[in-house]
N, C-alpha and C positions, 0 to 999 in steps of 0.2 A: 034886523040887520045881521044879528049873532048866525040865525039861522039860514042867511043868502052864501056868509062864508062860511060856514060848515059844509052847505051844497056843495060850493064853488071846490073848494079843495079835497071832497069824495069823490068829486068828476075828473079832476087834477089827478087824484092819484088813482083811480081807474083806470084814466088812458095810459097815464105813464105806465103800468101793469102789462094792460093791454100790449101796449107796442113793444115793451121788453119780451113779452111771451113768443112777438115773433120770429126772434132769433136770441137765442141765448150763445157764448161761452162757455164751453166747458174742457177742461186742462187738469192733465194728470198734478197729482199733488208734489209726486216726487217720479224721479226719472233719475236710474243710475249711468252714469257714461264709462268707459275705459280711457285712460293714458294712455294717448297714443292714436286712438280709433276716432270715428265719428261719436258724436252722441248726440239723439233724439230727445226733443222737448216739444210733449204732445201740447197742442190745442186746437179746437174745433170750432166751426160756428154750427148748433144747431138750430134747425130750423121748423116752423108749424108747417099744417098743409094750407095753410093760407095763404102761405111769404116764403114756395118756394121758385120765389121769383127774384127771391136777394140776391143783391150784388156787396159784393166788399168794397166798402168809400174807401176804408183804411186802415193798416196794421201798425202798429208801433212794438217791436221788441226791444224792453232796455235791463239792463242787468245793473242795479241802483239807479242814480240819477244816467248813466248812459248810452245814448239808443243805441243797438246795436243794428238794426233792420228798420226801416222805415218806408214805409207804402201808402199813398195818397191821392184820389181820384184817378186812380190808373196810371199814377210813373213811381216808379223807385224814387224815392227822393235820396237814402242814406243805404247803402250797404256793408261794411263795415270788413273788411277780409279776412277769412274765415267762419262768416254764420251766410246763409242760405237758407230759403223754403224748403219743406222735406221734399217738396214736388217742383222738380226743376223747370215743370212750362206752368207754373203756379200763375193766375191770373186773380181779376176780379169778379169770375164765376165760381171759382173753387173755395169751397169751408172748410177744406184743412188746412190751418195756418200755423201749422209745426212749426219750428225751426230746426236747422243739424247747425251742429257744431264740428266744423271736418276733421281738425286734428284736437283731442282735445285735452290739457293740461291739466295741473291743479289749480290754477289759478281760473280756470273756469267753476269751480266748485262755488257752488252760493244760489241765491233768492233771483228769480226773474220775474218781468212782466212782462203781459201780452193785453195791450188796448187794439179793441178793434171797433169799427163802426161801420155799419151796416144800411142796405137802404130803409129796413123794415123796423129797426128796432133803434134804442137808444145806444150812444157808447158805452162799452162797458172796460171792465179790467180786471184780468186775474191773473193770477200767481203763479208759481210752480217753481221746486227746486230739485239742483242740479248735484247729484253726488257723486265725485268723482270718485275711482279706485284705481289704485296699480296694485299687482299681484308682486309679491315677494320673491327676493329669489331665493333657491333653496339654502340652507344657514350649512357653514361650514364649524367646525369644532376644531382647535387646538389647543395644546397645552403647552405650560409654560414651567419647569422646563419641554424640551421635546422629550425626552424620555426620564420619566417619573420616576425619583428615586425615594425607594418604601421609606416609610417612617420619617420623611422630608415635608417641609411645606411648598405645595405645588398650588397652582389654579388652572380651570380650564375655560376659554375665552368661545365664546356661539357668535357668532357674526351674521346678520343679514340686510341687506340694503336694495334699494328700489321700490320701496311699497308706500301704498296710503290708503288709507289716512294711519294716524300712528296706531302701529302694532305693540306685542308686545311675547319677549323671549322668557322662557318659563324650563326650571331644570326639574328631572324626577331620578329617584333612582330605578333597580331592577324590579323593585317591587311596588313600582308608580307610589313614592313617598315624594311629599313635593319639597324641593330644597330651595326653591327661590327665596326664600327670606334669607338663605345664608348669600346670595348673589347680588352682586352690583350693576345694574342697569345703567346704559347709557344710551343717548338720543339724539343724532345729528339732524336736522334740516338743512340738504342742502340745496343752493340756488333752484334748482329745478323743482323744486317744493316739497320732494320726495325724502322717505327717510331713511337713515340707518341706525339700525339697532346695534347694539353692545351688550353682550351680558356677560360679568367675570362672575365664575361662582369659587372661593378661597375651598383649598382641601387642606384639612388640619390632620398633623402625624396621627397614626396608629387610629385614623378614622377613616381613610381612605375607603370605599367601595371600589370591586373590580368595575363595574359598569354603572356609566349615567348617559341620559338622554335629556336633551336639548329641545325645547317643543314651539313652533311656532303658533302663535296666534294672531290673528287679524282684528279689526276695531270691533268688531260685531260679536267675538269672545269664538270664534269658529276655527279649530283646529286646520292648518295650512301643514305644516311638516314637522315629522319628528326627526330627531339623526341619532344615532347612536353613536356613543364613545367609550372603548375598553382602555382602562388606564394600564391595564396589563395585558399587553395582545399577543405575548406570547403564552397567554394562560398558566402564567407558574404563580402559582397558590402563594409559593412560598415568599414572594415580595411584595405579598397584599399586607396590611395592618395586624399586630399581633392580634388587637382585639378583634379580628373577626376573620382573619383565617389562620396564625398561626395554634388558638385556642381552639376553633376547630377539630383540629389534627391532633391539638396535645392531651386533649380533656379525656377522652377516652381510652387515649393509652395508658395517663396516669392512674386511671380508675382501674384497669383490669391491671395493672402492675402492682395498684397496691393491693388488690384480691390475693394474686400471686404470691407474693410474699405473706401476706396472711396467711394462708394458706401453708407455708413454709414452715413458717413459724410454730404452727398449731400442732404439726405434722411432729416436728423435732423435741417440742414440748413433751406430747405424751410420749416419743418414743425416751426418751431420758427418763420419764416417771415410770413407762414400763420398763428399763432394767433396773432400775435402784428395785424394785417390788419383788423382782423375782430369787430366791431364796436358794443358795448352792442343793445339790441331791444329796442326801444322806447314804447313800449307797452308789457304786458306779455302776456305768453300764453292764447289764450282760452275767453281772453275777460275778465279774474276776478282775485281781489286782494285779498288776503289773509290776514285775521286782525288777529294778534298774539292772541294763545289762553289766556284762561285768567289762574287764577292762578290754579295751583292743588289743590284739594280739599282733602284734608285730612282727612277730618272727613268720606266721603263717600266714602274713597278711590277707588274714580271712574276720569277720567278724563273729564275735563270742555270739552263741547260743541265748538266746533272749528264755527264760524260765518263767512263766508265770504259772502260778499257784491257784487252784477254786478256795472258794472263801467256804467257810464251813457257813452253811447254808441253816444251820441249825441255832450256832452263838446267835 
C-alpha cells in the first residue's frame, strides 16, 4: 500500500513539473522608476517549444493585498487609473505582461505581484520591486550673518529639497577635511514624500577657514553636487582667523626681525670692545707737534702765523 502512494505522488509531482515546464514566469527582481515619468515593471511568460500555443487565462497585478490590474478569460475585470500593460493592444496571445506605472510617485515605491495563468502550465506568482528616485536639486549655501565678521561666531546653512529616497548633506574644507561632525543635520518629509535636507555647520572665532564646500550625496553613497563657499570673497587675508592667517603673515617677519636685530646687536658689541682695545699712539703723526697759534690779532684782522716745530727725531 506504502508503495501504490509513493507511485501515486512521483506521478503527482512529475506531471505537475511537467506542465509548469510549459510556461514559466519570469520578472526582474528590481526595476528602478523616476518621479514624475513612467515606470516599468518587467514580467514575462516563457514558454517550451511544446506550448507555443499558450494563451493567457489570466493576469492579477497587486501591489500588497490590492489588485491594481486584473485580466480574466479575455476581459479586463479591474483596471485601476494610472497602471496599464507595457503593450497597449496587450491581449491573451501576448507573454509580455509588464505593467507602466504613467506618472510615478513615492508612494509607488514597494513589493508587487504578478499571478498569471496560462493554458499550458499551472498558476503561478512572482515578485518584483519598485524603487522609486527623484534627483535633488542643486544645494544652495548661505551664511548667517550675510557677511562674516572675523573673529565672531557665524554658521553656514547648505539647503536641498526635492529628492528620494533620503540623501544626505556632507561639509569639507579646501583641503577635503571633512567637517560634518561639527554640522547639524536636518530632515523634512513633505507631503509629496520627497525630502529636504538642512545642514547648519557652527564656525568657531579665530577658526574660521576662507573656503568650505557643501557636498551632496544621494541613498546609494554617490556624489550628486558639490558648491562651494568663500567666507571672504573679497580675498583679504586680513579678516580670516588669527590662527591661520594673521600668523601666517606675522611668523616670518617676526623671525627675520629678530635675525636683524641680532644682528645689530652683535655688530655694536664688538664695535664697543674694539674701541675700549685700542691704545692712544705714542708718537703723532708725521713726525711733528703742533704749538698752539698765538693770539688773534685784531688790529690787522688777519690771523697769527701757526709755528710748528720737527721733533728731534733722535730724543
Amino acid at each position: 500500500m506504502a508503495s501504490r502512494f509513493t507511485l501515486l505522488l512521483f506521478l503527482c509531482t512529475t506531471l505537475e513539473h511537467a506542465e509548469s515546464s510549459f510556461a514559466q514566469v519570469k520578472c526582474s527582481a528590481k526595476n528602478v522608476g523616476y518621479y514624475g515619468h513612467q515606470s516599468l515593471l518587467e514580467c514575462a511568460v516563457q514558454t517550451s517549444p511544446d506550448a507555443s500555443d499558450a494563451k493567457i487565462r489570466g493576469v492579477t497585478w497587486r501591489k500588497g493585498d490590492e489588485p491594481l490590474l486584473v485580466f480574466h478569460n479575455g476581459k479586463f475585470l479591474k483596471e485601476q487609473p494610472g497602471y496599464m500593460f507595457a503593450e497597449p493592444s496587450w491581449n491573451e496571445n501576448n507573454m509580455n505582461v509588464s505593467m507602466i506605472i504613467t506618472n510615478t510617485t513615492v508612494a509607488h515605491d514597494g513589493l508587487y505581484s504578478c499571478d498569471v495563468i496560462t493554458s499550458k502550465g499551472l498558476p503561478e506568482k512572482k515578485y518584483t520591486r519598485l524603487e522609486v528616485q527623484a534627483k535633488y536639486s542643486v544645494p544652495s549655501v548661505t551664511s548667517n550673518p550675510e557677511k562674516i565678521i572675523p573673529n565672531t561666531r557665524s554658521s553656514l546653512i547648505c539647503e536641498s529639497h526635492g529628492g528620494y529616497p533620503k540623501g544626505q548633506l556632507r561639509w569639507f574644507d579646501d583641503s577635503r577635511a571633512d567637517w560634518s561632525k561639527s554640522a547639524e543635520m536636518k530632515v523634512q518629509q513633505t507631503a509629496d514624500g520627497l525630502f529636504q535636507l538642512t545642514s547648519t555647520l557652527s564656525l568657531m572665532p579665530r577658526s574660521t577657514l576662507p573656503k568650505y564646500i557643501c557636498m551632496l550625496y544621494n541613498a546609494s553613497g554617490n556624489k550628486e553636487y558639490e558648491i562651494n563657499f568663500h567666507t571672504f570673497p573679497d580675498n583679504d587675508f586680513s579678516h580670516g582667523s588669527a590662527s591661520v592667517q594673521t600668523s601666517k603673515i606675522l611668523a616670518p617677519v617676526l623671525v627675520i626681525g629678530s635675525l636683524i636685530v641680532g644682528l645689530l646687536m652683535a655688530l655694536l658689541v664688538y664695535r664697543r670692545r674694539s674701541q675700549r682695545a685700542r691704545r692712544p699712539s705714542a708718537a703723532p703723526l708725521m713726525g711733528f707737534s703742533t704749538v698752539p697759534p698765538r693770539d688773534f690779532d685784531d688790529e690787522n684782522r688777519q690771523y697769527p702765523e701757526t709755528v710748528t716745530e720737527p721733533k728731534d727725531s733722535m730724543a
